[in-house]
C-alpha positions in Angstrom: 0.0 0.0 0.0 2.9 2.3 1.1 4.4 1.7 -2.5 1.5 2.9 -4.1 0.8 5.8 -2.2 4.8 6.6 -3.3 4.6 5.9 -6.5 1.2 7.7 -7.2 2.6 11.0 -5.5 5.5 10.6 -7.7 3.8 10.2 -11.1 1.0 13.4 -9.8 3.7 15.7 -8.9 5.8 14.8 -12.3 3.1 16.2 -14.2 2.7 18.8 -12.0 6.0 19.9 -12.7 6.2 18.8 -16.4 9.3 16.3 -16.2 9.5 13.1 -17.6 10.5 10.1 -15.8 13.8 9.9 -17.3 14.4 13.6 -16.5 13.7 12.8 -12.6 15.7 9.2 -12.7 18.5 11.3 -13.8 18.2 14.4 -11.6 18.0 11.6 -8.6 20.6 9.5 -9.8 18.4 6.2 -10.1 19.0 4.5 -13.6 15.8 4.6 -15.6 15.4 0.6 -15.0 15.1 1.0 -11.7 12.9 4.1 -11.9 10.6 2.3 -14.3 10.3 -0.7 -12.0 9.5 1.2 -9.1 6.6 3.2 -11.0 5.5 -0.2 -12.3 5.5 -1.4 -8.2 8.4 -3.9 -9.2 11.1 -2.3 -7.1 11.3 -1.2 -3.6 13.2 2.2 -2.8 15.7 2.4 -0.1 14.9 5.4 2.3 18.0 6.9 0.6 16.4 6.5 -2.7 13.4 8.3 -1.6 15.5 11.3 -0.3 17.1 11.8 -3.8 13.8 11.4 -5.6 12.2 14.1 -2.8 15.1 16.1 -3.6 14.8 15.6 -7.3 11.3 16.9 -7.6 11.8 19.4 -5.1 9.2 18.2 -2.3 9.2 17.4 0.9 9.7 14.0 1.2 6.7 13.6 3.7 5.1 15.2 1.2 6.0 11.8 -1.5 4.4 9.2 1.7 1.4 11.2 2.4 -1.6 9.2 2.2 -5.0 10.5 1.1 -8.4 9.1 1.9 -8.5 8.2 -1.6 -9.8 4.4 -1.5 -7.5 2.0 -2.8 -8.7 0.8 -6.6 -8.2 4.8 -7.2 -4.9 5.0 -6.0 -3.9 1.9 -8.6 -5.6 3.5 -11.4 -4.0 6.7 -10.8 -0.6 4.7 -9.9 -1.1 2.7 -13.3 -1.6 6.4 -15.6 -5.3 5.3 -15.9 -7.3 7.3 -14.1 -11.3 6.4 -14.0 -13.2 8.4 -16.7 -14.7 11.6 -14.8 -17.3 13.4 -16.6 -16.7 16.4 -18.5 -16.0 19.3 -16.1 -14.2 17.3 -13.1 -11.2 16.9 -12.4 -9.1 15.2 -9.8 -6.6 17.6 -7.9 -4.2 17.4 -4.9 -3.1 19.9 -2.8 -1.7 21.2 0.9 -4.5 23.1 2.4 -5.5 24.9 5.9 -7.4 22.6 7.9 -10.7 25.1 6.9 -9.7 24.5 3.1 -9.4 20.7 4.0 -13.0 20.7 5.2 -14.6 22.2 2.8 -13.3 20.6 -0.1 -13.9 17.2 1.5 -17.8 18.8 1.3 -17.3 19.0 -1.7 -16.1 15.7 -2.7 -18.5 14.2 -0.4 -21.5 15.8 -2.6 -19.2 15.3 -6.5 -19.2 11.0 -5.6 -22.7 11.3 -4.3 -23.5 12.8 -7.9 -21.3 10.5 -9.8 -22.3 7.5 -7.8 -25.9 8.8 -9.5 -24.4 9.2 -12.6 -22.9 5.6 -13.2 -25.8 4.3 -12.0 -28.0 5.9 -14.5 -25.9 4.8 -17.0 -25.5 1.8 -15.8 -29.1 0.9 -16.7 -29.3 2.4 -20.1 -26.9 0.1 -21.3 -29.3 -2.8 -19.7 -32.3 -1.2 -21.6 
């Protein structure tokens, strides 16, 4: 589970900051084997390993291990580049907030899955009809 928390806060802060993963392998001094194996949860990163990456994307490394209440089959999607289809005019975004911010926006993520949970549903049963 750890892994995939790591590797997923790897690949969303990447394209945050537009590098590629050969870009970051060699900033951190990993070869590109090993970094492709560890996105592709094949390899397990020494703590050193993790510093350089940290270092390498400029983040805190805490920042690289922290968890999200995101449930698991949407941390291996996003882990795996394949994020579930979201309707048009969502998007999935992560972020340090206040604790206030943090509140709200779980609100607001309570009420979005509410209304895609809906919205699955629905279309769920037109493809039945």
């Amino acid at each position: 589970m750890y892994n995939l928390i790591l590797i997923t806060n790897i690949l969303r802060i990447l394209d945050e900051k537009g590098m590629t993963k050969s870009e970051l392998a060699k900033k951190a001094g990993v070869s590109i084997a090993f970094f492709t194996d560890l996105t592709n949860d094949k390899a397990n990163p020494s703590l050193r390993i993790i510093e350089a990456i940290a270092e390498a994307l400029e983040t805190p490394l805490p920042m690289l291990l922290d968890s999200s209440d995101m449930e698991l089959a949407d941390l291996e999607a996003l882990a795996k580049r394949k994020p579930s289809k979201l309707p048009k005019g969502f998007v999935w975004k992560g972020g340090v907030l206040s604790e206030y911010e943090a509140y709200q926006v779980d609100r607001w993520d309570k009420k979005n899955r509410v209304f895609l949970s809906k919205e699955t549903r629905k279309s769920g049963s037109k493809k039945k009809n």
